[in-house]
C-alpha positions in Angstrom: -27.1 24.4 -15.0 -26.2 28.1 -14.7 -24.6 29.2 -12.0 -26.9 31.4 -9.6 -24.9 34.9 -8.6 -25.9 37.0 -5.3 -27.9 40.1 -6.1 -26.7 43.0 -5.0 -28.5 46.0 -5.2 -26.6 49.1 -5.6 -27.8 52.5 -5.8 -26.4 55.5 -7.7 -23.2 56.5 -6.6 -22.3 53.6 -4.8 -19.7 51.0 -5.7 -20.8 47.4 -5.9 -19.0 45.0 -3.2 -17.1 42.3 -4.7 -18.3 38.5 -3.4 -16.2 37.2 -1.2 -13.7 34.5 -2.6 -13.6 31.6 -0.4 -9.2 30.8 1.2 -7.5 27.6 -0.6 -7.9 25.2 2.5 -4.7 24.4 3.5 -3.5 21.1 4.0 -3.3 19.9 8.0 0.3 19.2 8.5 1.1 16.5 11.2 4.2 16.5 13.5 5.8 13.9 11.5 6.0 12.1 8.4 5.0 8.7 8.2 5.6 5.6 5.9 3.4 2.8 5.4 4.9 -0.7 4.0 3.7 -4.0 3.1 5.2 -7.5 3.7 3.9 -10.8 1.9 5.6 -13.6 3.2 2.5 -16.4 1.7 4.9 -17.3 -1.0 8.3 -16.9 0.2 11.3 -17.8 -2.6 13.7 -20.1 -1.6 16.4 -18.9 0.2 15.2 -15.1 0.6 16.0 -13.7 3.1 13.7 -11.8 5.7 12.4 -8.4 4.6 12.8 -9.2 0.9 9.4 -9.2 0.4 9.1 -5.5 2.1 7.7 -3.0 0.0 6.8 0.9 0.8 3.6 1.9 -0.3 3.1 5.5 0.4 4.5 8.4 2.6 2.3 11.2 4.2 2.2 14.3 6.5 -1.2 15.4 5.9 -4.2 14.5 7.7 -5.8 14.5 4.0 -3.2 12.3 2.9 -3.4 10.1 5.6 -7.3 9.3 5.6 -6.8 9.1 1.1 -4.5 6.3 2.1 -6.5 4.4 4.6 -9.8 4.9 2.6 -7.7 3.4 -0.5 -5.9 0.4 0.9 -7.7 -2.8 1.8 -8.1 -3.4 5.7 -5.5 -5.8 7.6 -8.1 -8.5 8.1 -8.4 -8.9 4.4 -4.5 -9.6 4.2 -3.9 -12.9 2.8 -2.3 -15.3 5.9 1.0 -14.3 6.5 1.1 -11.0 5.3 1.6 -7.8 7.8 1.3 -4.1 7.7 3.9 -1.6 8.9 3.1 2.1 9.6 6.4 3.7 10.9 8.3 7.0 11.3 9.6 7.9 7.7 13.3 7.0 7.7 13.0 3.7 9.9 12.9 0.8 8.6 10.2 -1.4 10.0 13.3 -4.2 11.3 15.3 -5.1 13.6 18.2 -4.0 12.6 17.1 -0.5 11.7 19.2 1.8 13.9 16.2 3.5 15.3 14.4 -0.1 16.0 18.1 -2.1 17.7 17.6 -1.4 21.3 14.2 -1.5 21.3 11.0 -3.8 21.7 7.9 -3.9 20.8 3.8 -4.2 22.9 2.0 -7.0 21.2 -2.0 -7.7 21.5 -3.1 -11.0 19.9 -6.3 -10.1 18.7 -9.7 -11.8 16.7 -9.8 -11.4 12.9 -12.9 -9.6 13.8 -11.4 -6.8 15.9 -7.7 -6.5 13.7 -9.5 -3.7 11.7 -10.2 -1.8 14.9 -7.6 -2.4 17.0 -5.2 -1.2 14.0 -7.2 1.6 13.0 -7.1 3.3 16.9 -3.7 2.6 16.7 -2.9 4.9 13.6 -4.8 7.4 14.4 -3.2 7.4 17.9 0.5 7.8 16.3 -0.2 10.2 13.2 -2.5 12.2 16.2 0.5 12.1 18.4 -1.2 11.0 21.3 1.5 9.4 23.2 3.6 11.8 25.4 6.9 9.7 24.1 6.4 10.1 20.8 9.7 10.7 19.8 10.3 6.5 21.4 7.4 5.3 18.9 9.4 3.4 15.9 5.7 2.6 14.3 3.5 -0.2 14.5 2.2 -3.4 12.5 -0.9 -5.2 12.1 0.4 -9.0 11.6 -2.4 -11.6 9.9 -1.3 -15.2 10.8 -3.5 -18.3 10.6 -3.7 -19.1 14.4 -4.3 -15.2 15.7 -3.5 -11.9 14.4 -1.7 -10.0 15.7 -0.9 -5.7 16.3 2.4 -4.8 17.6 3.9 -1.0 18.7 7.6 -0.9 18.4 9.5 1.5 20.4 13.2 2.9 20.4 14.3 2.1 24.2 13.3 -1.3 25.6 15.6 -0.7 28.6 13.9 2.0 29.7 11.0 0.4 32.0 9.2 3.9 33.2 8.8 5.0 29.5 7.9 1.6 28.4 5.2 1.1 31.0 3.6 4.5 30.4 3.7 3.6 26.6 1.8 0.4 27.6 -0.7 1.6 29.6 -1.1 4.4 27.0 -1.9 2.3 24.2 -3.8 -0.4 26.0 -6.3 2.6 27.0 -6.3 3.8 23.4 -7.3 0.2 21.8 -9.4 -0.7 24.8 -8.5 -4.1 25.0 -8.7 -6.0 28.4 -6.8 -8.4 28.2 -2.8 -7.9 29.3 -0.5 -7.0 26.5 3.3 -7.6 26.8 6.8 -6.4 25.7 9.3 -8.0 24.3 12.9 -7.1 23.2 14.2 -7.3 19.7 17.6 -8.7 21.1 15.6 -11.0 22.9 14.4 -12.4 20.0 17.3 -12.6 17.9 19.2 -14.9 20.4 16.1 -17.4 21.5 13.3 -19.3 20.0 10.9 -19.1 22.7 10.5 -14.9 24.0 9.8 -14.2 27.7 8.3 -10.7 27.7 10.1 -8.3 29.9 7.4 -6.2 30.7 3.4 -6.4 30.5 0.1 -4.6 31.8 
């Protein structure tokens, strides 16, 4: 099909005006860059240790880039069992060890297979869209499948500071709308015992 020009009339003497030419869009830039990785741990190997399995998939700072990625990637709840999500700060390693991630913790919300999509879904958009006032104490968050109840988890940077954690908390239970109480635990916690009390809930 042809393409369809404006008429413009233009009568003697004057000069025609030149169409408008519509700006290159530019891309929205978010505060951060952000990383999102993948861990299958269905099929472990023998002897592997944790995080072998950990594998980036793709790092953004667009707002363009970042709803590409989520319209391209399956959905958490159709993760094969024992398989997790990570979206976190670009730089940190979604693990314990990970400098940024050592003296931290993390608010977990045990969640249906039915609500994992949208539970994790609020939660992204709440981190790329910087909605928490401590962002720079968001490490990143992961969307965990397991066979007895899934699982999404926000790590953060200072488990020993309670007024930050608590406000973090409340924050995100708001953002997910969940009623139920949701509860902190500490990494350091974990490494030394089986069974974790959580230090902090709402």
């Amino acid at each position: 099909m042809a393409e369809v020009k404006p008429e413009i009339e233009v009568t003697e003497g004057e000069v025609a005006p030149v169409p408008e030419v519509a700006a290159e869009k530019k891309p929205n830039r978010l505060d951060r860059r952000w990383t999102l990785w993948c861990d299958n741990q269905s099929k472990p190997k023998q002897g592997a240790a944790w995080g072998s399995s950990l594998r980036k998939v793709f790092t953004f700072d667009t707002v363009e880039d970042f709803w590409c990625l989520y319209d391209q990637i399956i959905k958490p709840s159709k993760l094969v069992g024992n398989a997790d999500f990570h979206l976190f700060r670009d730089g940190v390693e979604p693990k314990w060890e990970d400098p940024e991630c050592a003296s931290g913790g993390k608010w977990s919300v045990s969640c249906k297979r039915a609500s994992l999509d949208s539970i994790w879904l609020e939660t992204l958009m709440a981190l790329v869209g910087e909605q928490f006032d401590e962002g720079d104490e968001i490490c990143g968050a992961v969307a965990s499948v397991r066979t007895r109840q899934d699982k999404v988890a926000l790590w953060t940077r200072t488990a020993s500071n309670e007024a930050t954690q608590m406000s973090i908390g409340r924050r995100w239970k708001d953002i997910i709308d969940v009623t139920d109480k949701i509860s902190y635990s500490v990494h350091e916690d974990a490494k030394r015992e089986r069974s974790v009390k959580s230090r902090y809930s709402v």
